[in-house]
Biopython code that builds the backbone (N, CA, C, O; Angstrom):
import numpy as np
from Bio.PDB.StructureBuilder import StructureBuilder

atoms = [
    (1, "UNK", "N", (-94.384, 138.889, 28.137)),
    (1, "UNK", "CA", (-94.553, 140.019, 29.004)),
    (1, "UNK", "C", (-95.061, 139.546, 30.359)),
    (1, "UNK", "O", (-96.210, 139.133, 30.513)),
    (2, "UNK", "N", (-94.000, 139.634, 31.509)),
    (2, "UNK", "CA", (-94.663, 139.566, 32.632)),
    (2, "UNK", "C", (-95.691, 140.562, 33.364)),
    (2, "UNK", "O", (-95.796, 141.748, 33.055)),
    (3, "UNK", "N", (-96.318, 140.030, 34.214)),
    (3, "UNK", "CA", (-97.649, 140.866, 34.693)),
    (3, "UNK", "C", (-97.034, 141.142, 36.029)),
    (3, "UNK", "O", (-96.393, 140.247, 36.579)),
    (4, "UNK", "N", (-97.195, 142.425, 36.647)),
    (4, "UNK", "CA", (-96.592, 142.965, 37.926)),
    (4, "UNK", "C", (-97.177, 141.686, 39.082)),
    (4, "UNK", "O", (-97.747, 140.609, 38.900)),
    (5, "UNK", "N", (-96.769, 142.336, 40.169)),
    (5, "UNK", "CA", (-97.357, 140.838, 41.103)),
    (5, "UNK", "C", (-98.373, 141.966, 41.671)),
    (5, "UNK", "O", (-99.153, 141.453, 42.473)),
    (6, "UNK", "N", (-98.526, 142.940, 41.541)),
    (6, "UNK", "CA", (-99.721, 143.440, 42.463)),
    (6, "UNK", "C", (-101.218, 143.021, 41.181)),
    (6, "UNK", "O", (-102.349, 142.757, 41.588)),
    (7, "UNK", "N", (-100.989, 143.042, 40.279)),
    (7, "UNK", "CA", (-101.946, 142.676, 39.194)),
    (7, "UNK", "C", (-102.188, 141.102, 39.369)),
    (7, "UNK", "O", (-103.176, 140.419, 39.098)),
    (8, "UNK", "N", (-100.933, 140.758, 39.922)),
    (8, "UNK", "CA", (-101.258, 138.690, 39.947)),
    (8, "UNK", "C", (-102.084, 138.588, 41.436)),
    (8, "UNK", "O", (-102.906, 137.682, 41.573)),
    (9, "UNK", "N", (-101.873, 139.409, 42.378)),
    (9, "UNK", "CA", (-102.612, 139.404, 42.985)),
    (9, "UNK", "C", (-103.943, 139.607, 43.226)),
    (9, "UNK", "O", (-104.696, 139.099, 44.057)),
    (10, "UNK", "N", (-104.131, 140.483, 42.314)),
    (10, "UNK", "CA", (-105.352, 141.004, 42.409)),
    (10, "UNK", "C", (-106.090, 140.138, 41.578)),
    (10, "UNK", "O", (-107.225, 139.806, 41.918)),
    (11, "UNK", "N", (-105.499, 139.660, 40.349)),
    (11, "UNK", "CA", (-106.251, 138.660, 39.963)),
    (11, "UNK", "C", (-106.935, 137.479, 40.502)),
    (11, "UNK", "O", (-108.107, 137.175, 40.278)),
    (12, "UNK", "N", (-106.070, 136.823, 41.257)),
    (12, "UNK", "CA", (-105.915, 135.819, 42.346)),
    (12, "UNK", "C", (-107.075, 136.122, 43.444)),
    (12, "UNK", "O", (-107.769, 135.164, 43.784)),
    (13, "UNK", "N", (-107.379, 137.668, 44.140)),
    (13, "UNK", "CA", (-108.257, 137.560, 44.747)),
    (13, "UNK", "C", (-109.693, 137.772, 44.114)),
    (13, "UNK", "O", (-110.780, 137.385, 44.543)),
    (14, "UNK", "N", (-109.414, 138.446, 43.053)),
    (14, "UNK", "CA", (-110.886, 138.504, 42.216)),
    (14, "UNK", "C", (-111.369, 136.839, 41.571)),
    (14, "UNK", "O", (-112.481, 136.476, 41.190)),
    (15, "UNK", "N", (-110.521, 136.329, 41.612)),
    (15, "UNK", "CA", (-110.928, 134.607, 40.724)),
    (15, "UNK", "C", (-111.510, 134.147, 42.664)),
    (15, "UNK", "O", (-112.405, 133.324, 42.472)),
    (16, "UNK", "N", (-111.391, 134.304, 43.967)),
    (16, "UNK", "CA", (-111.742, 133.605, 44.746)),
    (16, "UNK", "C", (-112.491, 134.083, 45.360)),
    (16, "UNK", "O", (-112.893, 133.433, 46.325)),
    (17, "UNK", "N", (-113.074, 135.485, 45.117)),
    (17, "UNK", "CA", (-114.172, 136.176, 45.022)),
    (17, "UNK", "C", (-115.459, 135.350, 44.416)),
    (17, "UNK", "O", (-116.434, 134.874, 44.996)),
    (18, "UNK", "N", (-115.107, 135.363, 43.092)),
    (18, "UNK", "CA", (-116.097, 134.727, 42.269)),
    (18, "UNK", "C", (-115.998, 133.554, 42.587)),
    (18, "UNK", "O", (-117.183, 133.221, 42.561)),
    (19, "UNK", "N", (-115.330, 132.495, 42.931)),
    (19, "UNK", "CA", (-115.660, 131.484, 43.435)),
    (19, "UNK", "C", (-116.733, 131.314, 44.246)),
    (19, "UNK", "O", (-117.733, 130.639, 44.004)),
    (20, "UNK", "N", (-116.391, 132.218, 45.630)),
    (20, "UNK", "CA", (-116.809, 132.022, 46.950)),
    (20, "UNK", "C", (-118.455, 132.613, 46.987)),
    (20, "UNK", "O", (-119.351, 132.305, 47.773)),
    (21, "UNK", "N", (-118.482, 133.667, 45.719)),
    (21, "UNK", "CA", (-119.901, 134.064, 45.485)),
    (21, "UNK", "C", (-120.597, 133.280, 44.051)),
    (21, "UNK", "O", (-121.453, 133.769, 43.314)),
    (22, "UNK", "N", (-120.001, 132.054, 43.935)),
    (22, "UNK", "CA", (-120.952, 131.113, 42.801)),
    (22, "UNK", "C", (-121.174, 130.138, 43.801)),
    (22, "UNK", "O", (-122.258, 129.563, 43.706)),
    (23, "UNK", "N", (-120.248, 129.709, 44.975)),
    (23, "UNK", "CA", (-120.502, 128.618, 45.634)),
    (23, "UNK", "C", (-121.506, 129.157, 46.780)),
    (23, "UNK", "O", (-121.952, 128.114, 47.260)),
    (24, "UNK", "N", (-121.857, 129.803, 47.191)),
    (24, "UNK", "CA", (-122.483, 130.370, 48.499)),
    (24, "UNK", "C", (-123.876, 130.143, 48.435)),
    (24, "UNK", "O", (-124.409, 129.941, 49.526)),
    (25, "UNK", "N", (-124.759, 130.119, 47.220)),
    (25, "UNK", "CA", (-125.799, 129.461, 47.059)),
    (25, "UNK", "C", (-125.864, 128.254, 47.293)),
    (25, "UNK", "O", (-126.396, 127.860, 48.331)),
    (26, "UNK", "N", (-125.490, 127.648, 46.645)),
    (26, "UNK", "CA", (-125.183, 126.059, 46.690)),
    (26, "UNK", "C", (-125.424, 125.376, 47.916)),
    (26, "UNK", "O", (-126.267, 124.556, 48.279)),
    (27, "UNK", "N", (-123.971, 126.219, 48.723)),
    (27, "UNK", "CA", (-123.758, 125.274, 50.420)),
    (27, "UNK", "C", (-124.589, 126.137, 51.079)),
    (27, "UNK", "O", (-124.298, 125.917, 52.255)),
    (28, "UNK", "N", (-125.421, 126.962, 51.074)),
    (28, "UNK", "CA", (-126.676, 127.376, 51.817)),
    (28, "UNK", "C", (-127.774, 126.796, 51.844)),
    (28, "UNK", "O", (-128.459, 126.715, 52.864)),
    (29, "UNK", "N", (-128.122, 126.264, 50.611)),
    (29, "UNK", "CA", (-128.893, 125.513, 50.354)),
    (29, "UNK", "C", (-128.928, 124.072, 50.447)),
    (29, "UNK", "O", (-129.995, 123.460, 50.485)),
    (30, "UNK", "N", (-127.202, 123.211, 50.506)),
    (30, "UNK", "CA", (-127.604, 122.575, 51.415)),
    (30, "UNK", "C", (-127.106, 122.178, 53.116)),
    (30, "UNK", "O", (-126.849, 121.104, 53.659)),
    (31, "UNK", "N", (-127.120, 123.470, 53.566)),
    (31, "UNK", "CA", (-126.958, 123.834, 54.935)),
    (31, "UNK", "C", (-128.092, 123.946, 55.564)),
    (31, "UNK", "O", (-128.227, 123.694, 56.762)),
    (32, "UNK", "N", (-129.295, 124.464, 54.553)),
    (32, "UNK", "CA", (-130.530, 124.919, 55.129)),
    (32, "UNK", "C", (-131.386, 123.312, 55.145)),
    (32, "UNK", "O", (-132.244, 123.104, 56.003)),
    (33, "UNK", "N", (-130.807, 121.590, 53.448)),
    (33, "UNK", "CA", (-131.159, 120.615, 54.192)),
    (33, "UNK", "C", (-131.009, 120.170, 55.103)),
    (33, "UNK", "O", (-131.965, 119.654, 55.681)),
    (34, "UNK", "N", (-129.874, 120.165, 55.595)),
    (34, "UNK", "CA", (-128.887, 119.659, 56.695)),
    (34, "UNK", "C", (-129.810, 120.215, 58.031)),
    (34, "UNK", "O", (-130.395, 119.494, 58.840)),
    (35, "UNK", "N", (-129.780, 121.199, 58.024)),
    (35, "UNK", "CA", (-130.543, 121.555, 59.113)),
    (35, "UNK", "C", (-131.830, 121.154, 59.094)),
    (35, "UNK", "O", (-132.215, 120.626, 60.137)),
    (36, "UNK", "N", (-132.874, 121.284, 57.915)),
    (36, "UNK", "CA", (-134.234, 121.175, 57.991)),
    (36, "UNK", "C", (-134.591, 119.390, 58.232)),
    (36, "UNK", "O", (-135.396, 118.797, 58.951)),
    (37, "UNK", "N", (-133.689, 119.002, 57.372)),
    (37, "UNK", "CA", (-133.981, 117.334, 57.302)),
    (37, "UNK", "C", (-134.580, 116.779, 56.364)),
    (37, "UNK", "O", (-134.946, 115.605, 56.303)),
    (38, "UNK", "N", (-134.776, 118.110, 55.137)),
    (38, "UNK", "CA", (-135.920, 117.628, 53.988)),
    (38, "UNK", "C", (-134.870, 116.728, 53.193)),
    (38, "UNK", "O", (-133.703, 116.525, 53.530)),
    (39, "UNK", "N", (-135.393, 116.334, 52.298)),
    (39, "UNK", "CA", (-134.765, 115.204, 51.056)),
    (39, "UNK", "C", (-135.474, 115.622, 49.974)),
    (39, "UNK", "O", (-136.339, 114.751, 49.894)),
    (40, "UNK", "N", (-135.615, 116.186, 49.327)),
    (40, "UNK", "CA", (-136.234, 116.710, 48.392)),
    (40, "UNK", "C", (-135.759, 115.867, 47.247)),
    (40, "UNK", "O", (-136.692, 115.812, 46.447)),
    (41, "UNK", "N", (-134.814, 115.240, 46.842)),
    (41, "UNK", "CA", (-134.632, 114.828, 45.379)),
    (41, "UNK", "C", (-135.119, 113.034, 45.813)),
    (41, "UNK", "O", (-134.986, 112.068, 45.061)),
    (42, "UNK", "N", (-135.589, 113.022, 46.985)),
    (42, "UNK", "CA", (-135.919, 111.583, 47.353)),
    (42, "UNK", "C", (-137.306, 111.252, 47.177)),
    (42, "UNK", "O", (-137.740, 110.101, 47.217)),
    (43, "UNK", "N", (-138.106, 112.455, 46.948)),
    (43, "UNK", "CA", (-139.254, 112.445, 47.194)),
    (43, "UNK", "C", (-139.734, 112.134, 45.341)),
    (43, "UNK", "O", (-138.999, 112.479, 44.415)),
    (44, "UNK", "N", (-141.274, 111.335, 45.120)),
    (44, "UNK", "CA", (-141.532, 110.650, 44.369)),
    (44, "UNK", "C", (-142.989, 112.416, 44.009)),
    (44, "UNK", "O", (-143.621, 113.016, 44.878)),
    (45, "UNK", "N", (-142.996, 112.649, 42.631)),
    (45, "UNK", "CA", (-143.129, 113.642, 42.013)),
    (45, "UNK", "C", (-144.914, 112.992, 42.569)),
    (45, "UNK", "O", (-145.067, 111.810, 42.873)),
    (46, "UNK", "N", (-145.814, 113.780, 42.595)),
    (46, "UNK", "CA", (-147.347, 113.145, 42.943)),
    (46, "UNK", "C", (-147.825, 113.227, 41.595)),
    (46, "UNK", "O", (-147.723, 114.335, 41.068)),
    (47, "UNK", "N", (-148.478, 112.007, 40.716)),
    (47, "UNK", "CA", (-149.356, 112.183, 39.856)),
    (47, "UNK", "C", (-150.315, 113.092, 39.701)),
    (47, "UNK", "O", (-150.956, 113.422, 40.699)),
    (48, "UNK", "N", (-150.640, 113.741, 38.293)),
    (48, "UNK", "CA", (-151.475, 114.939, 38.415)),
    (48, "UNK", "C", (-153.056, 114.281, 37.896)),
    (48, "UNK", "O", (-153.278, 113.446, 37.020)),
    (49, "UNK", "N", (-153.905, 114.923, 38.694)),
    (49, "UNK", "CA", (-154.783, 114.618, 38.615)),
    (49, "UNK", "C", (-155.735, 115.387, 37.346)),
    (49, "UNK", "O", (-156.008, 116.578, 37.191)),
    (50, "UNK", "N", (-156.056, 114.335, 36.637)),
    (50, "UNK", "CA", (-156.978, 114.767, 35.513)),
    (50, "UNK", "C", (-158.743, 115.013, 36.023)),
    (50, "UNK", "O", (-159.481, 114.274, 36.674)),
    (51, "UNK", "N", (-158.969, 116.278, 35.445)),
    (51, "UNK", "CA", (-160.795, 115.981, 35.346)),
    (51, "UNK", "C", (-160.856, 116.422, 34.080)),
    (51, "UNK", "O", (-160.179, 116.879, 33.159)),
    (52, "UNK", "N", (-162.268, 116.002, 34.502)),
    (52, "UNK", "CA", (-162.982, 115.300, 33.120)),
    (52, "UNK", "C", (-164.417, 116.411, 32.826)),
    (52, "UNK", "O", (-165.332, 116.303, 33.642)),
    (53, "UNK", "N", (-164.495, 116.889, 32.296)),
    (53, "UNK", "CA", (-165.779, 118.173, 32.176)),
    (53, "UNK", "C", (-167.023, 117.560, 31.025)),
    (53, "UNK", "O", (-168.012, 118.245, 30.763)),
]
sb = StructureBuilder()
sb.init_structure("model")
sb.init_model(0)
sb.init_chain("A")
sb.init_seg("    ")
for serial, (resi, resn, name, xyz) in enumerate(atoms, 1):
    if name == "N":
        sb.init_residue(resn, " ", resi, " ")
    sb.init_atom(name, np.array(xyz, "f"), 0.0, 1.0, " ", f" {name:<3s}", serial, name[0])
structure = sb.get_structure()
């Protein structure tokens, strides 16, 4: 059974919909490194400091 083409279409724009709104986090985030200059996965975690009671 073929599927009309206004249905293949619409499919087609709903699959690049959801693309474009799973990827938009992503390249914002790293648009916002790019711009800021941070490195965040470069950076070395700081030992936690224990006290002692």
């Amino acid at each position: 059974m073929k599927t009309d083409k206004i249905t293949q279409q619409k499919i087609i724009r709903d699959a690049l919909i959801s693309i474009v709104l799973y990827a938009l986090p992503v390249l914002l985030m790293l648009l916002s490194f790019r711009i800021s200059g941070e490195r965040p996965w470069k950076q070395h975690p700081q030992a936690a400091v224990k006290t002692t009671r």
